[in-house]
PyMOL Python script that loads the backbone (N, CA, C, O; Angstrom):
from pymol import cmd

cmd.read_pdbstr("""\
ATOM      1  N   UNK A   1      62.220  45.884 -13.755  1.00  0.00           N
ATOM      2  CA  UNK A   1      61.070  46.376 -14.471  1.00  0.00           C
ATOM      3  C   UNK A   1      60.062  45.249 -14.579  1.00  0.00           C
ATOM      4  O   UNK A   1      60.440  44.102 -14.816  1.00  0.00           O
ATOM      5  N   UNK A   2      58.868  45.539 -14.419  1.00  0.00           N
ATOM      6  CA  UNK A   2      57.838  44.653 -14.358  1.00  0.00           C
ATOM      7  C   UNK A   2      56.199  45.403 -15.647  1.00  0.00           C
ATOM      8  O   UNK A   2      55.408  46.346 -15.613  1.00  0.00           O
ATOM      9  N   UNK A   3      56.444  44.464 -16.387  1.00  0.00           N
ATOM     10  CA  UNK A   3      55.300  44.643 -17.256  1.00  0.00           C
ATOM     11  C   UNK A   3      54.433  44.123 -17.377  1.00  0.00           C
ATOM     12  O   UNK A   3      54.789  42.955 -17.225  1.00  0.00           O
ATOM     13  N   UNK A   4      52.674  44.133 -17.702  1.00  0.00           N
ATOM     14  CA  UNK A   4      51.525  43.171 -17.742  1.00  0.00           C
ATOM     15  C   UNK A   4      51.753  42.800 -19.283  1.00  0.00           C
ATOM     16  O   UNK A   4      52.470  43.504 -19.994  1.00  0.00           O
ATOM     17  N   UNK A   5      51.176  41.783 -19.708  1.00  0.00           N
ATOM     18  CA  UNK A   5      51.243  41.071 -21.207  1.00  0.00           C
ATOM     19  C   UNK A   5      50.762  41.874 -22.304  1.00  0.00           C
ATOM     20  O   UNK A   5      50.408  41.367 -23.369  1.00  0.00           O
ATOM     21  N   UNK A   6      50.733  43.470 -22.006  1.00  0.00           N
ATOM     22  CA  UNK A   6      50.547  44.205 -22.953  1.00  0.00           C
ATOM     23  C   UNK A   6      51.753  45.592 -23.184  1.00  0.00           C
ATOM     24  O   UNK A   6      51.765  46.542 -23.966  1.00  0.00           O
ATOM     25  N   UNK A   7      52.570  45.201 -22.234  1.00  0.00           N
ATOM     26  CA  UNK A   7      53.816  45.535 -21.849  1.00  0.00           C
ATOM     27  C   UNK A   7      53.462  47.455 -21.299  1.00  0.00           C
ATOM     28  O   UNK A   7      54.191  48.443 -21.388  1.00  0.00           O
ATOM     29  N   UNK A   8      52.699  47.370 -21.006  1.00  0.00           N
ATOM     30  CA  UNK A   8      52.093  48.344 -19.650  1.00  0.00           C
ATOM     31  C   UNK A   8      52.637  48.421 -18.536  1.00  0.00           C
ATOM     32  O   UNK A   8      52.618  47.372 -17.892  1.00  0.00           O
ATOM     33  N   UNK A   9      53.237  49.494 -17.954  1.00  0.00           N
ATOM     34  CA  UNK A   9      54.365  48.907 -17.085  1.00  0.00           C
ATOM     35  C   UNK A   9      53.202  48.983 -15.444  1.00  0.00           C
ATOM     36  O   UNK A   9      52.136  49.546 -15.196  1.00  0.00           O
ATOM     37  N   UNK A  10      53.972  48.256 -14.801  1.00  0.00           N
ATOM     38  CA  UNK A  10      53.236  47.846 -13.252  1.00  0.00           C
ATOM     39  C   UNK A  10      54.332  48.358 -12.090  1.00  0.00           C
ATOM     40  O   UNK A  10      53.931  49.099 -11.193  1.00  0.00           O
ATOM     41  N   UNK A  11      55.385  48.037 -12.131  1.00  0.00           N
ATOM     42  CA  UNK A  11      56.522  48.426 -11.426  1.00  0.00           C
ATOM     43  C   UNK A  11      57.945  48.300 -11.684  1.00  0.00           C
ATOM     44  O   UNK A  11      58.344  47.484 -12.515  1.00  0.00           O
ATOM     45  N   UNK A  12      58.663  48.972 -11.099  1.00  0.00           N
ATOM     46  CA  UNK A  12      60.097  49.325 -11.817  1.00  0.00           C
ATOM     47  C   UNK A  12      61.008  49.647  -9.819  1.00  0.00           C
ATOM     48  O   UNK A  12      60.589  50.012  -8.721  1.00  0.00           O
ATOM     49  N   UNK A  13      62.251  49.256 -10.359  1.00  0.00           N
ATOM     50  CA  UNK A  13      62.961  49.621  -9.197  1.00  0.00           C
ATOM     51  C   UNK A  13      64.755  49.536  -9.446  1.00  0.00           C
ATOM     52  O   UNK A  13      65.297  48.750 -10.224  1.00  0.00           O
ATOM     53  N   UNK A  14      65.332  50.356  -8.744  1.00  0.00           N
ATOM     54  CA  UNK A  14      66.501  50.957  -8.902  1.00  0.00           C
ATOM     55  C   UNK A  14      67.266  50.833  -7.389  1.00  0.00           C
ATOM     56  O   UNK A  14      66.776  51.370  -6.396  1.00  0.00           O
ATOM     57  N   UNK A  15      68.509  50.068  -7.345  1.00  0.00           N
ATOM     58  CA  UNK A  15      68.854  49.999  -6.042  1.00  0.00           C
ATOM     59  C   UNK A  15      70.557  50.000  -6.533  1.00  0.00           C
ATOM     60  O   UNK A  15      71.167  49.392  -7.413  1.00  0.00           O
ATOM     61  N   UNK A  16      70.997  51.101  -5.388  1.00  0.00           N
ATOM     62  CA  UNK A  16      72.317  51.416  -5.992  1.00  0.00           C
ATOM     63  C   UNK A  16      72.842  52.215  -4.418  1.00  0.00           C
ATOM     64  O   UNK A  16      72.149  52.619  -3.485  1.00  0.00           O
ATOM     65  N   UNK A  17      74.096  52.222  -4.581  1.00  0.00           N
ATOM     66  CA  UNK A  17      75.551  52.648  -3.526  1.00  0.00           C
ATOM     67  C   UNK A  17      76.301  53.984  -3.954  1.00  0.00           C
ATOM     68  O   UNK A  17      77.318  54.008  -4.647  1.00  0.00           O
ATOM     69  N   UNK A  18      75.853  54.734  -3.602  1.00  0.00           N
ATOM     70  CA  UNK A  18      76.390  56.340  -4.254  1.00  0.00           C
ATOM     71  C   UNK A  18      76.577  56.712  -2.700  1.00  0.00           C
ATOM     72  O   UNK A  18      75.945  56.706  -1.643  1.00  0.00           O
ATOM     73  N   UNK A  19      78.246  57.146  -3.390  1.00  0.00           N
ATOM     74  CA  UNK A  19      79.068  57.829  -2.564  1.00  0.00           C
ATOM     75  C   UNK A  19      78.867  57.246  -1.155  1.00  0.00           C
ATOM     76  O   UNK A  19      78.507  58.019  -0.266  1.00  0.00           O
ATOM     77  N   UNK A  20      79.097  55.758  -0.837  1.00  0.00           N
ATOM     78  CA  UNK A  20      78.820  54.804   0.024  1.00  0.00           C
ATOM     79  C   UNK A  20      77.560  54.651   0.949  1.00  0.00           C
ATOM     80  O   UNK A  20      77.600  53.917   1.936  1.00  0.00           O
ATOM     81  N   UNK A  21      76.574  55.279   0.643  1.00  0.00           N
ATOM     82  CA  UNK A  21      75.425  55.429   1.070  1.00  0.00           C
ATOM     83  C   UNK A  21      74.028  54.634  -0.091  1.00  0.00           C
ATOM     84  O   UNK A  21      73.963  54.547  -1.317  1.00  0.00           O
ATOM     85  N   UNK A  22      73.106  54.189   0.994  1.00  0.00           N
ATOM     86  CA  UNK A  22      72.158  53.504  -0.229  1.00  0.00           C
ATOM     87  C   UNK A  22      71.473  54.570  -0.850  1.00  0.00           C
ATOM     88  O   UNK A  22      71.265  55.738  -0.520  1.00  0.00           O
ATOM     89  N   UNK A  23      71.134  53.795  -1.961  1.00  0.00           N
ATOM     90  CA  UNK A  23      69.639  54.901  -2.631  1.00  0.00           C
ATOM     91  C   UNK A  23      68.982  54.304  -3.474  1.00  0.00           C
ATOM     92  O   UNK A  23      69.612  53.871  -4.439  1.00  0.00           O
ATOM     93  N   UNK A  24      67.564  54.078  -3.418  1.00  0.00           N
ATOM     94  CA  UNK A  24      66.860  52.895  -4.310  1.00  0.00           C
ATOM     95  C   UNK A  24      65.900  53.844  -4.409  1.00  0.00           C
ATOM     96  O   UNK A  24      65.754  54.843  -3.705  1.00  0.00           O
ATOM     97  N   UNK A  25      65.326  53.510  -5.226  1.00  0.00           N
ATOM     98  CA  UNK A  25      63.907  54.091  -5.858  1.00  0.00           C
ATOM     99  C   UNK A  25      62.864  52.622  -6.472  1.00  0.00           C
ATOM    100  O   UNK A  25      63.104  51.631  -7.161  1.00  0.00           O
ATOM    101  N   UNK A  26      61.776  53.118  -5.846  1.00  0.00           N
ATOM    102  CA  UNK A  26      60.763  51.689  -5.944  1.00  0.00           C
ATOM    103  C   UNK A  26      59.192  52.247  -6.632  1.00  0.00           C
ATOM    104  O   UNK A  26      58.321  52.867  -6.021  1.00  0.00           O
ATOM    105  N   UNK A  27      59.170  51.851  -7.931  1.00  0.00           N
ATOM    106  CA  UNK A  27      57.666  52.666  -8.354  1.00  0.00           C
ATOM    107  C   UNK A  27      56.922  51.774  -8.516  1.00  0.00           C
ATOM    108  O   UNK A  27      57.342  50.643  -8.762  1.00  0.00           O
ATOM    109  N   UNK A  28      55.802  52.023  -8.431  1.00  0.00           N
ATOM    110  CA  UNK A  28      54.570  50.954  -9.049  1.00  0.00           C
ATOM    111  C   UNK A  28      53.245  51.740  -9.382  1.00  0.00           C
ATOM    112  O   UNK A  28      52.801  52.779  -8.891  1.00  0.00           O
ATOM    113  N   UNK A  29      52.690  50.812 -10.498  1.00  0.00           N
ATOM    114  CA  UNK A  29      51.579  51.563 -11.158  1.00  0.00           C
ATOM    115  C   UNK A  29      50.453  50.872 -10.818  1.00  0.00           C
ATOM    116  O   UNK A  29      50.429  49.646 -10.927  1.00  0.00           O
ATOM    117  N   UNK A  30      49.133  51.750 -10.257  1.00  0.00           N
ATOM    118  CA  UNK A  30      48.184  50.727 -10.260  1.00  0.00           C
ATOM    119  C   UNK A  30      47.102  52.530 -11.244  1.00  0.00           C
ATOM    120  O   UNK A  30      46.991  53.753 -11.153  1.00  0.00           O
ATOM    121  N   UNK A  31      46.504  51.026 -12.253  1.00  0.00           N
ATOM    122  CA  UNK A  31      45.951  52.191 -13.050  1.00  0.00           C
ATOM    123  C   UNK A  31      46.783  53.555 -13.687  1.00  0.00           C
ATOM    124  O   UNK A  31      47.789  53.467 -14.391  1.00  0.00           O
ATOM    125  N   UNK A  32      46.155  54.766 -13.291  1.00  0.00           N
ATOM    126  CA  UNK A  32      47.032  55.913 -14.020  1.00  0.00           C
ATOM    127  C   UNK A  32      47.723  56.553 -12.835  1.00  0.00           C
ATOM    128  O   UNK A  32      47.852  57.777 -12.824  1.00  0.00           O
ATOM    129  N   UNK A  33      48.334  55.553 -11.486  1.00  0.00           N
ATOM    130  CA  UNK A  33      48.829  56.028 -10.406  1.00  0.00           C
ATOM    131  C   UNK A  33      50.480  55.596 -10.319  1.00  0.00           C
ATOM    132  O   UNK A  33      50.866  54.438 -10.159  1.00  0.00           O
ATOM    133  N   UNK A  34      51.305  56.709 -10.450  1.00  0.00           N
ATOM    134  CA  UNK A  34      52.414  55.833 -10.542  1.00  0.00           C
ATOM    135  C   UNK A  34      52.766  56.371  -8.669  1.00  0.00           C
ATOM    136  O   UNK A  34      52.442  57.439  -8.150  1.00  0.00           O
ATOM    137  N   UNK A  35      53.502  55.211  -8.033  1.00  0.00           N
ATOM    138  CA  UNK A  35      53.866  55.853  -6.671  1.00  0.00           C
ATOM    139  C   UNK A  35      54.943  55.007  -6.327  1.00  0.00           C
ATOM    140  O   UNK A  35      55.138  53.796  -6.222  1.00  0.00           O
ATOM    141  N   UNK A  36      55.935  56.662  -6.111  1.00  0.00           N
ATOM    142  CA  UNK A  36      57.542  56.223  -6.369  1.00  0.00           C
ATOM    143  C   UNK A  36      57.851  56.347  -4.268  1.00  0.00           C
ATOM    144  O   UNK A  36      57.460  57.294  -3.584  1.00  0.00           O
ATOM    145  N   UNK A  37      58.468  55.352  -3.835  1.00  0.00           N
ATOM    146  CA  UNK A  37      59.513  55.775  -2.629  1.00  0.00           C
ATOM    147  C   UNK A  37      60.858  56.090  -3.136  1.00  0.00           C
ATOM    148  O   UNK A  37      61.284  55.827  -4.261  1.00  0.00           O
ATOM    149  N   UNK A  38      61.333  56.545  -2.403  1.00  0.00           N
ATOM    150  CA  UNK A  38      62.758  57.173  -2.801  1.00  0.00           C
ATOM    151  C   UNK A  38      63.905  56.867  -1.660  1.00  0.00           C
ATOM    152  O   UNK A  38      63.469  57.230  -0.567  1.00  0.00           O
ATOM    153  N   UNK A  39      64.892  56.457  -1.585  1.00  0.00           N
ATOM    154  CA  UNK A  39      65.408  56.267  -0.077  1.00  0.00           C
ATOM    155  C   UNK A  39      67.043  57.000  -0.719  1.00  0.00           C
ATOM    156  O   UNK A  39      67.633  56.666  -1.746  1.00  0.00           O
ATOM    157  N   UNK A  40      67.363  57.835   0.075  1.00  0.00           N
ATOM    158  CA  UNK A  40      68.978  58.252   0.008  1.00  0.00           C
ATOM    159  C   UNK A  40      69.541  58.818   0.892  1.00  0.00           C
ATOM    160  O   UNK A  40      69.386  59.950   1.349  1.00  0.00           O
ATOM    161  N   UNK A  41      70.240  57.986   1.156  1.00  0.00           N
ATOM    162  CA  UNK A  41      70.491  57.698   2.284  1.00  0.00           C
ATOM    163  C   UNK A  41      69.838  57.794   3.431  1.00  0.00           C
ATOM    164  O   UNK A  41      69.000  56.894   3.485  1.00  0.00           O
ATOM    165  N   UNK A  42      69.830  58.489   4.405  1.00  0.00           N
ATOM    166  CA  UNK A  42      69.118  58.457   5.766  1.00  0.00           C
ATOM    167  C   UNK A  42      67.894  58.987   5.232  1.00  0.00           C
ATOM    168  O   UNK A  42      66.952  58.695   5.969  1.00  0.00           O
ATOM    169  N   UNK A  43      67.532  59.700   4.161  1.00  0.00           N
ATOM    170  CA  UNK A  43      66.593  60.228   3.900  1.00  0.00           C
ATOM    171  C   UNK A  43      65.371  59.620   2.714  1.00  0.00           C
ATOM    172  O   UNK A  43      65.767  59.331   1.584  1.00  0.00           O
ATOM    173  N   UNK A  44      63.803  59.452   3.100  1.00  0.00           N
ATOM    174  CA  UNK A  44      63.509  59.148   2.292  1.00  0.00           C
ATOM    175  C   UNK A  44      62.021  59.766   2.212  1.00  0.00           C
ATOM    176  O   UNK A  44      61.329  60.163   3.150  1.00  0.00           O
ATOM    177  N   UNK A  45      61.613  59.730   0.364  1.00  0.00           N
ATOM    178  CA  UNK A  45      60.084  60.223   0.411  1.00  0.00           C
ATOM    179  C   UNK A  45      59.347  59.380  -0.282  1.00  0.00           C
ATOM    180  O   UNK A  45      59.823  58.304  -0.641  1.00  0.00           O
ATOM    181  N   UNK A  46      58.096  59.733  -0.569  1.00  0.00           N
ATOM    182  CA  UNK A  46      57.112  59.429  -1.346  1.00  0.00           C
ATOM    183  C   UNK A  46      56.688  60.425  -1.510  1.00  0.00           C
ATOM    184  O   UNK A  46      56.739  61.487  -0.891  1.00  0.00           O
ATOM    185  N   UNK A  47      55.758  59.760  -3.313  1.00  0.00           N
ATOM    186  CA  UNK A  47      55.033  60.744  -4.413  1.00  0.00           C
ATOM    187  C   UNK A  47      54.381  60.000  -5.047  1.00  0.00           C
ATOM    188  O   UNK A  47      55.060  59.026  -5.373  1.00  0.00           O
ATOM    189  N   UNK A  48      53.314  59.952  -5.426  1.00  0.00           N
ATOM    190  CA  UNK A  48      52.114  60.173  -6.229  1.00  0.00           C
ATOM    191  C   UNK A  48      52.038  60.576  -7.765  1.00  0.00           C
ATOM    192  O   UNK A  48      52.229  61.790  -7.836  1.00  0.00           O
ATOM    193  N   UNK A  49      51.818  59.986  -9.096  1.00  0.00           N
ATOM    194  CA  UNK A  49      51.928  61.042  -9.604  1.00  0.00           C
ATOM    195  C   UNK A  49      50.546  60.330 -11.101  1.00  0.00           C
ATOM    196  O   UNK A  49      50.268  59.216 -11.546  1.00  0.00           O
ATOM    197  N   UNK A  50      50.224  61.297 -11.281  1.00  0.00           N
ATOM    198  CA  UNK A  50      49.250  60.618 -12.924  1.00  0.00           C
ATOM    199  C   UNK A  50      49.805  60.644 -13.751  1.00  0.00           C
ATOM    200  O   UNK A  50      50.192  61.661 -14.325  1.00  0.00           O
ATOM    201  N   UNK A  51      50.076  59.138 -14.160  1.00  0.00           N
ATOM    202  CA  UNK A  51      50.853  59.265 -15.567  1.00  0.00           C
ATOM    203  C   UNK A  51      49.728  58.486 -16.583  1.00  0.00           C
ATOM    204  O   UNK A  51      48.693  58.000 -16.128  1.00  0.00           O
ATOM    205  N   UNK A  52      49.999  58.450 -17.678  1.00  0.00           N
ATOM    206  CA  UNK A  52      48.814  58.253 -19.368  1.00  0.00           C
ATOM    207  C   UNK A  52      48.891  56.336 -18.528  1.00  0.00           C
ATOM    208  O   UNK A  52      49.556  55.792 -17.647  1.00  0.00           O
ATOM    209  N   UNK A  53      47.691  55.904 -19.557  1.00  0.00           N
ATOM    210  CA  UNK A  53      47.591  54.473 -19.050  1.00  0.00           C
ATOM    211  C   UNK A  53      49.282  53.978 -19.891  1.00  0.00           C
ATOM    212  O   UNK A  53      50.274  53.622 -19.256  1.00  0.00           O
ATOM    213  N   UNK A  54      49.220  54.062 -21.020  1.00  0.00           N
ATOM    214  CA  UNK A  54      50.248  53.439 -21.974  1.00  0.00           C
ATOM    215  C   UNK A  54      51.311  53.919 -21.866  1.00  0.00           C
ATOM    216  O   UNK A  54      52.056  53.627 -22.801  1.00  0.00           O
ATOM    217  N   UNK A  55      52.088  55.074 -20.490  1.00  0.00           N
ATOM    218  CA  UNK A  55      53.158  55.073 -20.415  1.00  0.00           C
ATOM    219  C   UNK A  55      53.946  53.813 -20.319  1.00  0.00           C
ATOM    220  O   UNK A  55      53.572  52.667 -20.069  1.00  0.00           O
ATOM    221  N   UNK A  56      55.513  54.456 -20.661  1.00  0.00           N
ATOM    222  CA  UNK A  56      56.571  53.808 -20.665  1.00  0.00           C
ATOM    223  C   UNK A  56      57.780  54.412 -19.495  1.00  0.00           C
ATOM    224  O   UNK A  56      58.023  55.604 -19.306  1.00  0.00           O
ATOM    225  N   UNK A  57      58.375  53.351 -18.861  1.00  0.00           N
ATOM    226  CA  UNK A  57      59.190  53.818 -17.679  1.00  0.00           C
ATOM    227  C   UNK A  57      60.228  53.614 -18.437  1.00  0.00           C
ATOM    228  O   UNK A  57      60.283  52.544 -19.044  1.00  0.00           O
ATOM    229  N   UNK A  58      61.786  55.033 -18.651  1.00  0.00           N
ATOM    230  CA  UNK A  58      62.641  54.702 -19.118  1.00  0.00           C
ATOM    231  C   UNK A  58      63.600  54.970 -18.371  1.00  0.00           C
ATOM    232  O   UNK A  58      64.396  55.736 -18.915  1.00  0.00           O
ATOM    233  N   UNK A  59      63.860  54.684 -17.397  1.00  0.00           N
ATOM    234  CA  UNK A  59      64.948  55.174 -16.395  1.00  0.00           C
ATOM    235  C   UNK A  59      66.340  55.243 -17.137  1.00  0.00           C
ATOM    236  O   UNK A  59      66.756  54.115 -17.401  1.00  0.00           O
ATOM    237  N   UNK A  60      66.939  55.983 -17.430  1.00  0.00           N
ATOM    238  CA  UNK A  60      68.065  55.667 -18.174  1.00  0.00           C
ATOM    239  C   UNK A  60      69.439  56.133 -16.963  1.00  0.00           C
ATOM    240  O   UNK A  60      69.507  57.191 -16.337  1.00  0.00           O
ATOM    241  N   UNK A  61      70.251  55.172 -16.925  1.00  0.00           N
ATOM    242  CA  UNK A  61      70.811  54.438 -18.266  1.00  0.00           C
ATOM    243  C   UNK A  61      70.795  53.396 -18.416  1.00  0.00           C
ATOM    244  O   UNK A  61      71.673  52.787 -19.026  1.00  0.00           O
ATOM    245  N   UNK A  62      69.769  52.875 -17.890  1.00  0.00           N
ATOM    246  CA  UNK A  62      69.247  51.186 -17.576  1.00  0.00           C
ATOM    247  C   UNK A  62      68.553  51.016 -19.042  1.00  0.00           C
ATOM    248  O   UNK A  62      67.943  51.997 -19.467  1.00  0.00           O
ATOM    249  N   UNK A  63      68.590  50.130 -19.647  1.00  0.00           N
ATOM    250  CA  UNK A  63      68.716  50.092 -21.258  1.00  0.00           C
ATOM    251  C   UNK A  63      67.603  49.231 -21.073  1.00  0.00           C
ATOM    252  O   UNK A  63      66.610  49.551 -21.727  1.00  0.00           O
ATOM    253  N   UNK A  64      67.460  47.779 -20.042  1.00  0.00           N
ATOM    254  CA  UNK A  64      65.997  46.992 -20.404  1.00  0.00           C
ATOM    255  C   UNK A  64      64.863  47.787 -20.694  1.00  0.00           C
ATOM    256  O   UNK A  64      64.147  47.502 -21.654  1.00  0.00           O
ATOM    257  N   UNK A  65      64.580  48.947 -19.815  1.00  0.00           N
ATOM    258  CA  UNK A  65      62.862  49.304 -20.393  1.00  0.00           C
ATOM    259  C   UNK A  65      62.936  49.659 -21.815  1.00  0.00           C
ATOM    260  O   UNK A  65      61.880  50.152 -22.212  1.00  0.00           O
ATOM    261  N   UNK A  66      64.105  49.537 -22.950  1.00  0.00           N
ATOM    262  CA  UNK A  66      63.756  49.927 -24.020  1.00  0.00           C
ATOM    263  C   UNK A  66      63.319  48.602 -24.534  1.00  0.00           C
ATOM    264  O   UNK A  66      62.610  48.542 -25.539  1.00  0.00           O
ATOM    265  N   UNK A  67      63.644  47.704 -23.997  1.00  0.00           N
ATOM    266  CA  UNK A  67      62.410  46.503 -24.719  1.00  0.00           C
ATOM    267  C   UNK A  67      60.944  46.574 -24.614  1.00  0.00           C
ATOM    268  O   UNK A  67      60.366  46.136 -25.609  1.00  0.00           O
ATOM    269  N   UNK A  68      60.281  46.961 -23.775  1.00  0.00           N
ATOM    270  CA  UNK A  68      59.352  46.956 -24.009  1.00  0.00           C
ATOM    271  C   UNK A  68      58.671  48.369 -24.753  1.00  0.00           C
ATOM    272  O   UNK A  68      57.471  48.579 -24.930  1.00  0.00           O
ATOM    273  N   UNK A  69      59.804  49.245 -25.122  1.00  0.00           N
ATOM    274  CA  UNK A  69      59.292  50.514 -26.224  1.00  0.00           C
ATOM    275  C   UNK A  69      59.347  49.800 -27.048  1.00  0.00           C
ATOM    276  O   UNK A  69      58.243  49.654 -27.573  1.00  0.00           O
ATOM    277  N   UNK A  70      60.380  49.019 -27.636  1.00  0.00           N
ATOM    278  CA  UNK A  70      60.576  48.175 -28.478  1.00  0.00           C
ATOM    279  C   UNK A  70      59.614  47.480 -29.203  1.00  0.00           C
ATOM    280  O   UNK A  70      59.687  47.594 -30.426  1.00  0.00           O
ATOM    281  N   UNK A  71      58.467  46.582 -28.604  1.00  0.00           N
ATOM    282  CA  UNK A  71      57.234  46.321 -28.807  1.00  0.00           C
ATOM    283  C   UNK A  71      56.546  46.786 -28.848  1.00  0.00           C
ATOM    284  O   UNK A  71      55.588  46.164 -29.307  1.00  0.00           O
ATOM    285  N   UNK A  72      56.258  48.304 -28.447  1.00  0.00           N
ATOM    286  CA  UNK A  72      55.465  48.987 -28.848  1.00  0.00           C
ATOM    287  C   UNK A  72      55.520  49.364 -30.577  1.00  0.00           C
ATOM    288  O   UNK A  72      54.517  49.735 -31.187  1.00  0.00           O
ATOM    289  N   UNK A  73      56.558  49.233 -31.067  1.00  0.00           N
ATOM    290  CA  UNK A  73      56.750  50.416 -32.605  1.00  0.00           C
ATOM    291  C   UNK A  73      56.927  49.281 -33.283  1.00  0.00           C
ATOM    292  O   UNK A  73      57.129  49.311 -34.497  1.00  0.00           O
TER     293      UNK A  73
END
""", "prot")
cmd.dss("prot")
cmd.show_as("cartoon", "prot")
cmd.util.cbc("prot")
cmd.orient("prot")
């Protein structure tokens, strides 16, 4: 997870071995653009999507992005 000093997130990424095959997911924000690749196994996409400026990425069950909710409240 990657945040700017206002803990605004910029990019986030997920890389993992399911059912012996890869699968990562790679997002990044520029402005209100979040744009995710997706890879699993042999297969992979991209997407586009508008999210609020002050979202928060919580991929769960990855527990770090709750630090930076954390600073928010």
């Amino acid at each position: 997870m990657q945040y700017d000093p206002n803990w605004n997130p910029r990019a986030a990424s997920v890389e993992a071995t399911v059912r012996g095959q890869v699968f990562s997911i790679q997002s990044t924000v520029a402005g209100t653009a979040a744009t995710t690749h997706v890879v699993n196994g042999t297969q992979a996409a991209d997407r586009t999507d508008t999210i609020a400026p002050d979202a928060v990425f919580l991929p769960s069950p990855f527990w770090g992005p709750f630090d930076a909710l954390a600073h928010r409240l």
